[in-house]
MOPAC internal coordinates of N, CA, C and O (Angstrom, degrees):
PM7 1SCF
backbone

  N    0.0000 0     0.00 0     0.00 0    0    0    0
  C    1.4688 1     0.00 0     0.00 0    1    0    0
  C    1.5229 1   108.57 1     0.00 0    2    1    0
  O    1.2310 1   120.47 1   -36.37 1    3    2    1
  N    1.0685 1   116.70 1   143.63 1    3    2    1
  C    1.7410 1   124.03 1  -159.23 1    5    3    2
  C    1.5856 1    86.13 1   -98.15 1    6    5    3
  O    1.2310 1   124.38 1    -6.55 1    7    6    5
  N    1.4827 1   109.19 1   173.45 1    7    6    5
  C    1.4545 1   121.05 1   167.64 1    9    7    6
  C    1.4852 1   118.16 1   -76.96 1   10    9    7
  O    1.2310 1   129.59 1   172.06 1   11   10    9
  N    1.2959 1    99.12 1    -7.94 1   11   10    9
  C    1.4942 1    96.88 1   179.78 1   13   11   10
  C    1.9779 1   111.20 1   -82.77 1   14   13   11
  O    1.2310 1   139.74 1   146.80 1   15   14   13
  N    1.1188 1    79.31 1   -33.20 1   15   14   13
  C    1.9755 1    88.71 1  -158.78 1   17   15   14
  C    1.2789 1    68.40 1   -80.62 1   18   17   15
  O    1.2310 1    70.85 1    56.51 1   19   18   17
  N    1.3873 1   176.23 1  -123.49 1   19   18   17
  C    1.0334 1   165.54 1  -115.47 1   21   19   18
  C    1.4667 1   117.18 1    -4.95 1   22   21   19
  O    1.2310 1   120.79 1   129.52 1   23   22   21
  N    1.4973 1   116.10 1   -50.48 1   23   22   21
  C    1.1957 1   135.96 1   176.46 1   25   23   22
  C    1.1525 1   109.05 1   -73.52 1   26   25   23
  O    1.2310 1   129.58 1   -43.30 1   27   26   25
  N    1.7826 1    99.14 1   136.70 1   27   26   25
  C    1.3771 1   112.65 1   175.44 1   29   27   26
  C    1.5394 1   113.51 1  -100.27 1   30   29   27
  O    1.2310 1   121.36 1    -5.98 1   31   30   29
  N    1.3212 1   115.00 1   174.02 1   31   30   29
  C    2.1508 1   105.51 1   160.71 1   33   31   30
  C    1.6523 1   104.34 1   -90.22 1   34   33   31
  O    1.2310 1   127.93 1    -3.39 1   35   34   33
  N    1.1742 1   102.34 1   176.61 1   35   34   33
  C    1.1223 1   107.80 1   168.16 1   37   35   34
  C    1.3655 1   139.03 1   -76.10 1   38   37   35
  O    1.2310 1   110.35 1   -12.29 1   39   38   37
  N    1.3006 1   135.74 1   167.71 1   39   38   37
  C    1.6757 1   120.17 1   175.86 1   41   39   38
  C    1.4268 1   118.71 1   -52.42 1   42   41   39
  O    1.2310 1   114.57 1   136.16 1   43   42   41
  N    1.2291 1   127.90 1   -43.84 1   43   42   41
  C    1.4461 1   143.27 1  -170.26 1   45   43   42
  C    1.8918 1   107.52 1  -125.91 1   46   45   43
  O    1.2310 1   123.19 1    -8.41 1   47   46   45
  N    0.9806 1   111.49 1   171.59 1   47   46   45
  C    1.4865 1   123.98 1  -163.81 1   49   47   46
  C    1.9343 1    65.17 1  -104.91 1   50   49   47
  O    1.2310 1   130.85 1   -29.00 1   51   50   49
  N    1.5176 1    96.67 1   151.00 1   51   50   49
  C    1.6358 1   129.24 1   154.72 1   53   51   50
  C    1.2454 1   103.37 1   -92.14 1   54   53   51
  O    1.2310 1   100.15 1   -76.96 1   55   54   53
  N    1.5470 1   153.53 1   103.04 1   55   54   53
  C    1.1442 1   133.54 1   156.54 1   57   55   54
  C    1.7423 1   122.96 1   -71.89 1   58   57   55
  O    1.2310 1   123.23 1   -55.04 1   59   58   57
  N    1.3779 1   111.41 1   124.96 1   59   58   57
  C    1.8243 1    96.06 1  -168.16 1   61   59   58
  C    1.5566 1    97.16 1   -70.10 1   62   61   59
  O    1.2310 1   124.83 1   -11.43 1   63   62   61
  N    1.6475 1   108.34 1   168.57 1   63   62   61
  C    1.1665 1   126.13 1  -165.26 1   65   63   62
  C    1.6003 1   101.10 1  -108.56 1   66   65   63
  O    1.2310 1   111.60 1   -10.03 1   67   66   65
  N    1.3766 1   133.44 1   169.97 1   67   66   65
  C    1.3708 1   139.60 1  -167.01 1   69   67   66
  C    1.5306 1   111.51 1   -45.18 1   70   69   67
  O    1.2310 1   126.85 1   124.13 1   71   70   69
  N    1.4228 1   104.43 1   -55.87 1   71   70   69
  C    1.4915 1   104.89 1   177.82 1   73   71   70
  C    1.4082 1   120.61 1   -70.04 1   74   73   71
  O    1.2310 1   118.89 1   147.10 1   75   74   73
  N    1.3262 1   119.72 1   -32.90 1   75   74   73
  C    1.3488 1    85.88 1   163.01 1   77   75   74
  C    1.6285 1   136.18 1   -97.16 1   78   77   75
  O    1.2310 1   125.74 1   174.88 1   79   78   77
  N    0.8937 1   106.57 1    -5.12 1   79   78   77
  C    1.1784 1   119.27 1   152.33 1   81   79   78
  C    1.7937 1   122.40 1   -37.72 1   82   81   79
  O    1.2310 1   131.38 1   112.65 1   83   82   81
  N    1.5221 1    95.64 1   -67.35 1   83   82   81
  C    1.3086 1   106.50 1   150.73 1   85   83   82
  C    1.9378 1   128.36 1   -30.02 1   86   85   83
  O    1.2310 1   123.26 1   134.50 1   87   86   85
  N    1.2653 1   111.35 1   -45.50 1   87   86   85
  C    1.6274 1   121.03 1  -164.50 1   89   87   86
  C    1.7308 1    87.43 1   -98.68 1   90   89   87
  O    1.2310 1   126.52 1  -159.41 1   91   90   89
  N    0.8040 1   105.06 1    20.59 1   91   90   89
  C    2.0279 1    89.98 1   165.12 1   93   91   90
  C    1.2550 1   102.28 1  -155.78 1   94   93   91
  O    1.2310 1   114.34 1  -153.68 1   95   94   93
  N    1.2554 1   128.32 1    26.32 1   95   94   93
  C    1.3403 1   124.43 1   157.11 1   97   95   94
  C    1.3378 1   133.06 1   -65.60 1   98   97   95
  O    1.2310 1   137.75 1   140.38 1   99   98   97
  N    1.7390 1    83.21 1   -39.62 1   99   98   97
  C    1.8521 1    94.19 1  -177.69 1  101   99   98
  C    1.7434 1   103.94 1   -66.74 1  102  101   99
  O    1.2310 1   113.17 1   176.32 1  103  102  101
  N    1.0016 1   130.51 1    -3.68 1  103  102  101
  C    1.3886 1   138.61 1  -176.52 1  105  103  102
  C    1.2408 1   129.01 1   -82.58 1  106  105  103
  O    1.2310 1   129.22 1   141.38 1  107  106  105
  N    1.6694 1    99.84 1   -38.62 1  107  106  105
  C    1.4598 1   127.98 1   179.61 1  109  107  106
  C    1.7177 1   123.73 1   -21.20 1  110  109  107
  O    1.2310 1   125.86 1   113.33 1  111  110  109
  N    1.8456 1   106.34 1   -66.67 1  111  110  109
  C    1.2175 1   135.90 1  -177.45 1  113  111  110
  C    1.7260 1    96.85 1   -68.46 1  114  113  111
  O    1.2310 1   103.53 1   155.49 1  115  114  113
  N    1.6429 1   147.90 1   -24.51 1  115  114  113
  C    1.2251 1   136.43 1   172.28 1  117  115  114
  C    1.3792 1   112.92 1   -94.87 1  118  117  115
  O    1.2310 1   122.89 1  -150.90 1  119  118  117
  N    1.0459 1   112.07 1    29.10 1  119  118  117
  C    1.9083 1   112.45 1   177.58 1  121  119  118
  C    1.5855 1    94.44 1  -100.76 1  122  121  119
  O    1.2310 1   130.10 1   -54.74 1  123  122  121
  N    1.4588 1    98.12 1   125.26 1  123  122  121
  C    1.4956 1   118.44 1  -176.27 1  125  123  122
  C    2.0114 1   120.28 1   -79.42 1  126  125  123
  O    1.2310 1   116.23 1   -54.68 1  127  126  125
  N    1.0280 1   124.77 1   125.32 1  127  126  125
  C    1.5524 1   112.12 1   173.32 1  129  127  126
  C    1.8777 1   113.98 1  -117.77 1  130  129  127
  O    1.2310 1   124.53 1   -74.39 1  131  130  129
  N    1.4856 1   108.91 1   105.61 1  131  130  129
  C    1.0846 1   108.19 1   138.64 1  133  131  130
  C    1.4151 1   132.85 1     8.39 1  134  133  131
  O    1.2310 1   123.96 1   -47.61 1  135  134  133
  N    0.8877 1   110.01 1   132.39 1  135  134  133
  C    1.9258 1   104.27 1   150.80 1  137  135  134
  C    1.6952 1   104.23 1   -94.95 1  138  137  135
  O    1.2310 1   134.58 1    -6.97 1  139  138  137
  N    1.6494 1    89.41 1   173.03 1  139  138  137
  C    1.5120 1    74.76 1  -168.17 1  141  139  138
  C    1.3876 1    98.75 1  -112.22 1  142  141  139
  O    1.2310 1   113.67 1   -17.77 1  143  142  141
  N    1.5323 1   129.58 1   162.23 1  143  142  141
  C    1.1471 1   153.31 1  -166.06 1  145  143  142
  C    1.2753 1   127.00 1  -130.31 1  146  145  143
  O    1.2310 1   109.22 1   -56.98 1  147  146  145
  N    1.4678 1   137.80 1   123.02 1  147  146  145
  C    1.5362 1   120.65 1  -163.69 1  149  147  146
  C    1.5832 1   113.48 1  -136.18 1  150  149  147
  O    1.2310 1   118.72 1    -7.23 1  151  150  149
  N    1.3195 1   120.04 1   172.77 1  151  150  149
  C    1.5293 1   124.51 1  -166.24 1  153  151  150
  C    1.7110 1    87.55 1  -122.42 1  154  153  151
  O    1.2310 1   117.12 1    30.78 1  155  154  153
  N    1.3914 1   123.09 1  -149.22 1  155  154  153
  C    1.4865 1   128.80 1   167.77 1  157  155  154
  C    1.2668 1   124.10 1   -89.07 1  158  157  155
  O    1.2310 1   122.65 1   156.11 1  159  158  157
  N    1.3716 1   112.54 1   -23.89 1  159  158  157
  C    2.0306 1   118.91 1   164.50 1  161  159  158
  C    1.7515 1   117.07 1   -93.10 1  162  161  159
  O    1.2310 1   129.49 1   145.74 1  163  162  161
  N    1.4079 1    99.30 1   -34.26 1  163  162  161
  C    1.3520 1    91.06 1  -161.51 1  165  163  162
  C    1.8630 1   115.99 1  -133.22 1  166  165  163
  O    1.2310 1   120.83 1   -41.62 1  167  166  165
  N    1.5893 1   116.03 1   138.38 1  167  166  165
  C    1.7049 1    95.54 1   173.33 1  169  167  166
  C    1.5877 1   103.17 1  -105.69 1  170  169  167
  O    1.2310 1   126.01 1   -25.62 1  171  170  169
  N    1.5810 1   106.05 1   154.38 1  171  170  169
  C    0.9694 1   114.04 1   175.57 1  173  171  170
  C    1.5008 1   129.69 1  -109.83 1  174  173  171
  O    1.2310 1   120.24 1    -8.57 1  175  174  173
  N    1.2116 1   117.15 1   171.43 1  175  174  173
  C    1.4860 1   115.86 1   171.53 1  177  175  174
  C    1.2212 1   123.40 1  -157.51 1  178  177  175
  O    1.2310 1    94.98 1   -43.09 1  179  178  177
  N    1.5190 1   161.27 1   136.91 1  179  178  177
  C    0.9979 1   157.13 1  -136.14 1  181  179  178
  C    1.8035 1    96.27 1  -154.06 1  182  181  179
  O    1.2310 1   126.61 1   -51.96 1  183  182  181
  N    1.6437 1   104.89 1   128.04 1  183  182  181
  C    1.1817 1   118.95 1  -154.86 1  185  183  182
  C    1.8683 1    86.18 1  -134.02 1  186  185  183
  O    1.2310 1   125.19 1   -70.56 1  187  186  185
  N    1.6006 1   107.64 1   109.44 1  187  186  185
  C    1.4955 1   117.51 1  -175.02 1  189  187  186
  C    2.0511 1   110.58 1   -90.26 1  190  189  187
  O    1.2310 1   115.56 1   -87.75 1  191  190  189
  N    1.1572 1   126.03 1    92.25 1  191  190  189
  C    1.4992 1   108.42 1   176.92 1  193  191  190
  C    1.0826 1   124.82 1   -48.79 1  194  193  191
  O    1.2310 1   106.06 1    -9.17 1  195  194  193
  N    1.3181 1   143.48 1   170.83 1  195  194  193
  C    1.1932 1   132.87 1   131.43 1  197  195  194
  C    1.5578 1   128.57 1    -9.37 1  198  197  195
  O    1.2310 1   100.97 1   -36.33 1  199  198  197
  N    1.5015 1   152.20 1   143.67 1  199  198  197
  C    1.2053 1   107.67 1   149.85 1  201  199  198
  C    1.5319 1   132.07 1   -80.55 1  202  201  199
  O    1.2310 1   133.66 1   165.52 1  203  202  201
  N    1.3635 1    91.19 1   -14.48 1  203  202  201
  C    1.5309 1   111.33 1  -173.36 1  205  203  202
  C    1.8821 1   102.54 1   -59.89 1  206  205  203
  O    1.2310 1   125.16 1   155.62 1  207  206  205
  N    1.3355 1   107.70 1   -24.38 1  207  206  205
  C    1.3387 1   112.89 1  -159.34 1  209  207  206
  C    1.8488 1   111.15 1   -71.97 1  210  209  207
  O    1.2310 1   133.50 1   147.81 1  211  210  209
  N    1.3502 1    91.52 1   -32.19 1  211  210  209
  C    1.9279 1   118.01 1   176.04 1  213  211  210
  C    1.8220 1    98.59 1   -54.75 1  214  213  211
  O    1.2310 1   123.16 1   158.86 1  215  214  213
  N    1.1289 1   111.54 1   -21.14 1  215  214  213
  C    1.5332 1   112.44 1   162.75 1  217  215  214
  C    1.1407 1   147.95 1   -74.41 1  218  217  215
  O    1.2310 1   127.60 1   168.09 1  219  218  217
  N    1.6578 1   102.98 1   -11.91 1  219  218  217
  C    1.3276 1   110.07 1  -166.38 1  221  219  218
  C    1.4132 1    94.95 1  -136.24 1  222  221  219
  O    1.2310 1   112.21 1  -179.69 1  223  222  221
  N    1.4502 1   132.30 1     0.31 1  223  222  221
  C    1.1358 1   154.01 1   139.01 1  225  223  222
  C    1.5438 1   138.80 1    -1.73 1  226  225  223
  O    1.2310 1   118.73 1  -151.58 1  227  226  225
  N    1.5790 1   120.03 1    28.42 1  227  226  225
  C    1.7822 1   105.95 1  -152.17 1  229  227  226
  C    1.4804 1   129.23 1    -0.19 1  230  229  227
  O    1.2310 1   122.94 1   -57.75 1  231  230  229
  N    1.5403 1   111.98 1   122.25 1  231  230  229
  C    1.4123 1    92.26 1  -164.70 1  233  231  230
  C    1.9696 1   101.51 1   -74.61 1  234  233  231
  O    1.2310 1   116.24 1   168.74 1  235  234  233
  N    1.4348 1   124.74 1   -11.26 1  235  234  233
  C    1.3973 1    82.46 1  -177.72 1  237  235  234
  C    1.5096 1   115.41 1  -105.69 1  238  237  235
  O    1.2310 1   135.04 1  -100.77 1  239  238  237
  N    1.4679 1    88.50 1    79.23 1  239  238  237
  C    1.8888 1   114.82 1  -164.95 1  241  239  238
  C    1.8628 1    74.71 1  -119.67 1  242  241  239
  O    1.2310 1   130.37 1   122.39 1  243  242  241
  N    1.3151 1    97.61 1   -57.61 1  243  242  241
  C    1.6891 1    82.99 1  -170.59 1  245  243  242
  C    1.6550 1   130.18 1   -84.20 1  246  245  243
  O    1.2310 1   115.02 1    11.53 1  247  246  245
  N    1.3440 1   127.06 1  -168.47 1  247  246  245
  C    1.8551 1   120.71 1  -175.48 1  249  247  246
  C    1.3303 1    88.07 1  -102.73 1  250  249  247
  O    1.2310 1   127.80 1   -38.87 1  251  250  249
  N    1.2521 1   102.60 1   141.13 1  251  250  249
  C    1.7379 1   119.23 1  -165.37 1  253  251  250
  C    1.9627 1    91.62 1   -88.22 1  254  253  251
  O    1.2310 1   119.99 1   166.95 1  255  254  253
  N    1.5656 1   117.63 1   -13.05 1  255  254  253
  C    1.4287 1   112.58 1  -178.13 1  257  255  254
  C    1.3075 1    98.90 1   -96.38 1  258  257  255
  O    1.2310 1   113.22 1   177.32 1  259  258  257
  N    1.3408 1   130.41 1    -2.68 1  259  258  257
  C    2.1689 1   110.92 1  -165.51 1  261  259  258
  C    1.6262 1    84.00 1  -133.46 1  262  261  259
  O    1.2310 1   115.12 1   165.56 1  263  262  261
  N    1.6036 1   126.85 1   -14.44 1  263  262  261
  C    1.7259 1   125.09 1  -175.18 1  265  263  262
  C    1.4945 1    90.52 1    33.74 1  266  265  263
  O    1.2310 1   126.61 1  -117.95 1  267  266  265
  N    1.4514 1   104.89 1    62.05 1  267  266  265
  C    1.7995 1   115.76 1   165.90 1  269  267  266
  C    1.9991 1    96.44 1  -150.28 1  270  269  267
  O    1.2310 1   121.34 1   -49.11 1  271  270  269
  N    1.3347 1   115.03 1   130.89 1  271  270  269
  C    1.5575 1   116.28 1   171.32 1  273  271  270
  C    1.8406 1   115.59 1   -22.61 1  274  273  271
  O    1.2310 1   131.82 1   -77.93 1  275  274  273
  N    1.2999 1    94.78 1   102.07 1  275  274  273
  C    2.2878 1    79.73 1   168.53 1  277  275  274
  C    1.5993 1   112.56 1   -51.25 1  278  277  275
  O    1.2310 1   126.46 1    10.09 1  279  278  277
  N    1.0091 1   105.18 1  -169.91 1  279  278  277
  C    1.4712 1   115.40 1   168.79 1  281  279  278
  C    1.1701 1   110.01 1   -61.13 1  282  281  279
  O    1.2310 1   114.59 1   -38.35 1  283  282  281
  N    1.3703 1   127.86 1   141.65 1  283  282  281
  C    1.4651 1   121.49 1   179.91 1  285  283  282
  C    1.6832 1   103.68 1   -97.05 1  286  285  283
  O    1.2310 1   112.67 1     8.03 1  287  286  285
  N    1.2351 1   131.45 1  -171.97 1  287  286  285
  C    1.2573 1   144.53 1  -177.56 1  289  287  286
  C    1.7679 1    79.88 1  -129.28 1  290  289  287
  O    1.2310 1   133.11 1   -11.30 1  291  290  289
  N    1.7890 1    92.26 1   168.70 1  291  290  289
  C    1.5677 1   107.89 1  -162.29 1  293  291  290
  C    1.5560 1    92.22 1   -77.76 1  294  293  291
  O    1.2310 1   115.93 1   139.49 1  295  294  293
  N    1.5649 1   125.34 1   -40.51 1  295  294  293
  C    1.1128 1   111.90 1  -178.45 1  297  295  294
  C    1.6106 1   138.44 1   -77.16 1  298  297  295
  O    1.2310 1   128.30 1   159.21 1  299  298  297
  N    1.4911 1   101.63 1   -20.79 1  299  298  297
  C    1.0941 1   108.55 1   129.62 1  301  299  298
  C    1.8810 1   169.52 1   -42.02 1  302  301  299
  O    1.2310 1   134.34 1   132.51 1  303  302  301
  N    0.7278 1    89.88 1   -47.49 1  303  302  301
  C    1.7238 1   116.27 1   150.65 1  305  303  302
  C    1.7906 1   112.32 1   -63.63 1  306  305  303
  O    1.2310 1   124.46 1   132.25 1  307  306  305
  N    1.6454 1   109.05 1   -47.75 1  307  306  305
  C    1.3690 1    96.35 1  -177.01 1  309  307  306
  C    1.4761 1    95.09 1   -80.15 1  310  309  307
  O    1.2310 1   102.83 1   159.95 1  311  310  309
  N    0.9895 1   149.10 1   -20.05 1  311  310  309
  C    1.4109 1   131.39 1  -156.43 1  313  311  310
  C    1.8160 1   100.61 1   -85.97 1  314  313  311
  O    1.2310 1   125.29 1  -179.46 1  315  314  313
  N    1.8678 1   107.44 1     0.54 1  315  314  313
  C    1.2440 1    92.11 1   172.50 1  317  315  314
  C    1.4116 1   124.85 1   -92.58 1  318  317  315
  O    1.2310 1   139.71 1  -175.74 1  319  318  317
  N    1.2387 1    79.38 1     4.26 1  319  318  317
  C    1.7017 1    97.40 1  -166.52 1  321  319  318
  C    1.5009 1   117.54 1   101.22 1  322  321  319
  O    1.2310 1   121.67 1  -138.43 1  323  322  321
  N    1.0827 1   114.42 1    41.57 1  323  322  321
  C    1.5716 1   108.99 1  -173.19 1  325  323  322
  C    1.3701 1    86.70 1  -141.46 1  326  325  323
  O    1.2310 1   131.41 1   -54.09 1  327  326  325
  N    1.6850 1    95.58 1   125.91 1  327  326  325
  C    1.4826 1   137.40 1  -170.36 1  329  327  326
  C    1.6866 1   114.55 1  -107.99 1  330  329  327
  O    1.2310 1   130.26 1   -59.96 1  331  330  329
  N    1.3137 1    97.82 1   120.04 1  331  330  329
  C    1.5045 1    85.17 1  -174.52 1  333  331  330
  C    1.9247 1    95.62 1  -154.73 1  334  333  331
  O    1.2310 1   114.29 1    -7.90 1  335  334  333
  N    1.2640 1   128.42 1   172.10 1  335  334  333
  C    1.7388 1   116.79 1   170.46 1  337  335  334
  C    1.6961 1   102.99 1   -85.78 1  338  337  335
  O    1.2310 1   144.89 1     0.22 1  339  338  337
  N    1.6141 1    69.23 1  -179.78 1  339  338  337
  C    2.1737 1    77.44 1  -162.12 1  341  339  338
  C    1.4805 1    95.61 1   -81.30 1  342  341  339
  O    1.2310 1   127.77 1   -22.07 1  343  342  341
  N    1.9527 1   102.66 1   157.93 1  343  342  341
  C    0.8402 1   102.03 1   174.59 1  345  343  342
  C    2.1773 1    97.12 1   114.67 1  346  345  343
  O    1.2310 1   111.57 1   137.63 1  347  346  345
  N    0.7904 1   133.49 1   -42.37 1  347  346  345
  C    1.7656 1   141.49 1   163.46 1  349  347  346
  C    1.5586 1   103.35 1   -60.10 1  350  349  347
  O    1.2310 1   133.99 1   -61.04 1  351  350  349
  N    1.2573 1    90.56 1   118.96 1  351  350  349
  C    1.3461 1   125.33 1   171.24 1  353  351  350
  C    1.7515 1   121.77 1  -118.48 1  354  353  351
  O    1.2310 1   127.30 1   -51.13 1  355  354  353
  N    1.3888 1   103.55 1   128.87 1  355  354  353
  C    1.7361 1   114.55 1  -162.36 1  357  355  354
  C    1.3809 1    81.52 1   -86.12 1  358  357  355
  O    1.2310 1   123.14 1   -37.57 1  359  358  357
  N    1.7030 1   111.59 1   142.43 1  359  358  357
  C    1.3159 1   107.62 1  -172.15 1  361  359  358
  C    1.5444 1    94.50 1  -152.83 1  362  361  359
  O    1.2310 1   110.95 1   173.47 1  363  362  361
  N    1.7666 1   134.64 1    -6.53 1  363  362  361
  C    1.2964 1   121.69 1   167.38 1  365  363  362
  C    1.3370 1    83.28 1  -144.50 1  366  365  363
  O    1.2310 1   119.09 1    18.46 1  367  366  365
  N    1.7617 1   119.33 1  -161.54 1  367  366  365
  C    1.1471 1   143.00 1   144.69 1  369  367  366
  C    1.7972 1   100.93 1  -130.75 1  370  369  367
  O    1.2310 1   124.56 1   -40.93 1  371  370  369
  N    1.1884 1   108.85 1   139.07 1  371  370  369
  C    1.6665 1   108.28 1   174.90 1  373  371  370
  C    1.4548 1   112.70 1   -82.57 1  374  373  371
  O    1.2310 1   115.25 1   -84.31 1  375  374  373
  N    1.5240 1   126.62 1    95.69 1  375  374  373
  C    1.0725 1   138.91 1  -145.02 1  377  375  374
  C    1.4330 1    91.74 1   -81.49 1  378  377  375
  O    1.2310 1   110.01 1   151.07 1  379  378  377
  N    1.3382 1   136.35 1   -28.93 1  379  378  377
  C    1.8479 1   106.52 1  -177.12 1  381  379  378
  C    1.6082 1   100.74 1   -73.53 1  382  381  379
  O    1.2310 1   112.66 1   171.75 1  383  382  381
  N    1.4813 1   131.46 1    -8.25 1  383  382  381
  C    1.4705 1   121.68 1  -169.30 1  385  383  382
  C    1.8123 1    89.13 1  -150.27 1  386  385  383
  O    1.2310 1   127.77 1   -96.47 1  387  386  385
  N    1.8080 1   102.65 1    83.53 1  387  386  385
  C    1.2481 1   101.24 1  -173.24 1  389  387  386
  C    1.8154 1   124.83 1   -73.17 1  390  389  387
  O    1.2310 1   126.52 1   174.48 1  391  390  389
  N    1.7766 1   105.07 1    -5.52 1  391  390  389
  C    1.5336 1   102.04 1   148.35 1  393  391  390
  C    1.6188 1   136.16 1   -60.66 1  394  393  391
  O    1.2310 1   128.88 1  -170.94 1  395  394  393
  N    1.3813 1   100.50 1     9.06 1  395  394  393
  C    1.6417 1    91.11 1  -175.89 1  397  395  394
  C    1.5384 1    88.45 1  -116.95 1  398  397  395
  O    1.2310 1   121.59 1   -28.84 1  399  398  397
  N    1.6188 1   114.57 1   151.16 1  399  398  397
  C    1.3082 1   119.68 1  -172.59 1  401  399  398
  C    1.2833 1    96.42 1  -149.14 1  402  401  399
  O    1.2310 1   110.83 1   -61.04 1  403  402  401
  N    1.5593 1   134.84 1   118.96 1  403  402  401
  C    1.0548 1   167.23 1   146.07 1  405  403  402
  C    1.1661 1   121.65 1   -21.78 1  406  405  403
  O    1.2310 1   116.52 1   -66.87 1  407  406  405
  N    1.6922 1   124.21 1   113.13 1  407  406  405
  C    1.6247 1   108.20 1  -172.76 1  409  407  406
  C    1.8311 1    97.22 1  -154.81 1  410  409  407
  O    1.2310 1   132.69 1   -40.20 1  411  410  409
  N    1.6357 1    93.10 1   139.80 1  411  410  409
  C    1.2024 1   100.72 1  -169.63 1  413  411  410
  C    1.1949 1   110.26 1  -125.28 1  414  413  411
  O    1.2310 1   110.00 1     1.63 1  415  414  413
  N    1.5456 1   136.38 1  -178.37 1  415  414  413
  C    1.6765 1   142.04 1   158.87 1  417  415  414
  C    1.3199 1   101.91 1  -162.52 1  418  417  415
  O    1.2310 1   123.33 1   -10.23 1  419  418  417
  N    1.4309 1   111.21 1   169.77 1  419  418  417
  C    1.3923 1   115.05 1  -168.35 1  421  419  418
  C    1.9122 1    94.77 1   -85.15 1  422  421  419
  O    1.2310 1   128.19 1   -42.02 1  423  422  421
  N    1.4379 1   101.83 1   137.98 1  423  422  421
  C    1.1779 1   103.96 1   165.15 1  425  423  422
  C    1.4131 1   144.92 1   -33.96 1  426  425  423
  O    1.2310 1   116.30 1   149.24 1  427  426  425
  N    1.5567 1   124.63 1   -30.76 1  427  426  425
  C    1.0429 1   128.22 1   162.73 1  429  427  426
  C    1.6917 1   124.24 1  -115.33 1  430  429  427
  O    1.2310 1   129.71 1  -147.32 1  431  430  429
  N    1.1933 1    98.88 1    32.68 1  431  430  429
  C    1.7506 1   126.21 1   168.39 1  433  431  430
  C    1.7978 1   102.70 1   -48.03 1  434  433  431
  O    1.2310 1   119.77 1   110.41 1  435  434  433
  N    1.1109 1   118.04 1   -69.59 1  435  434  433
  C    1.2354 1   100.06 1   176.33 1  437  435  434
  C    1.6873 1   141.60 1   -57.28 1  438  437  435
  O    1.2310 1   128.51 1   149.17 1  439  438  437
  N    1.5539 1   101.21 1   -30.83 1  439  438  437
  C    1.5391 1    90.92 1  -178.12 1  441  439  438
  C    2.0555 1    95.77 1   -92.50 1  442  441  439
  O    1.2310 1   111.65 1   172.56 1  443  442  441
  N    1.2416 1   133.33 1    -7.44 1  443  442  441
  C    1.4580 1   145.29 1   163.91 1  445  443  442
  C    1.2103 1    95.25 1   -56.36 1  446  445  443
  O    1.2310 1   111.60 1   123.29 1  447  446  445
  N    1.5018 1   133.44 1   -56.71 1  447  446  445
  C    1.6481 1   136.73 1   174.86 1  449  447  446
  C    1.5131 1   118.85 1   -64.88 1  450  449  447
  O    1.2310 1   116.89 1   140.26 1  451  450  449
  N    1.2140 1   123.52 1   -39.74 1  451  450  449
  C    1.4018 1   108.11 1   176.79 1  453  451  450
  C    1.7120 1   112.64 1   -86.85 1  454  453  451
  O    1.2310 1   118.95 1   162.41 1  455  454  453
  N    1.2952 1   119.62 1   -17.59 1  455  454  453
  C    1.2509 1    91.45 1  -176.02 1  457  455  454
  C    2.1423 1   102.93 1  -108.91 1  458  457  455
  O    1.2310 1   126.93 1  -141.01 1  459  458  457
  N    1.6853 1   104.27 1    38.99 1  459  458  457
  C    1.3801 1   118.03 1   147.29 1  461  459  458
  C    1.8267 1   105.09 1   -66.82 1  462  461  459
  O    1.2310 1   137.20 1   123.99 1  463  462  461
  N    1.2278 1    84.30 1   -56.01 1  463  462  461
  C    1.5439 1    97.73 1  -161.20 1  465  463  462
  C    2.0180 1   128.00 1   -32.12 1  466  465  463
  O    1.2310 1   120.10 1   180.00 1  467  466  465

């Protein structure tokens, strides 16, 4: 088990408040997406921030033991501005390059989702 999967999320989502929300906007449009890549359970995708953005970041967004992002919650993550379809789940951060954050779903999430509908 890596140091990343180590980390858990928190009990509750933090939702950020106006201002900061505000201070990572300008960031929004440089958040990088992956293509995604898959094994036999799961596809992946790797979503790069800014680094500059890890600055303006609430710090208790991150683990006060790795000073790398915890796991985010779904509402979390979107409130950073990171856009993705339903169903992605934050599941590491790549701790030697703590702008990259790890996101997975079960492989057949999408056609499991449309024929909910």
């Amino acid at each position: 088990m890596t140091e990343g999967q180590k980390m858990t999320k928190s009990r509750f989502p933090r939702l950020l408040n106006v201002s900061e929300r505000e201070r990572l906007e300008a960031f929004i449009d440089q958040i990088h997406y992956s293509p995604r890549y898959a094994d036999d359970e799961y596809e992946y995708r790797h979503v790069m921030l800014p680094k500059a953005m890890l600055k303006v970041i609430p710090t208790d967004y991150f683990n006060p033991e790795t000073g790398t992002l915890r796991i985010l919650h779904e509402e979390e993550w979107r409130g950073l501005g990171i856009t993705q379809s339903l169903g992605w789940e934050m599941y590491e951060v790549h701790v030697p390059e703590p702008h990259i954050l790890l996101f997975k779903r079960e492989k057949d999430f999408q056609l499991k989702f449309s024929q909910q509908r």
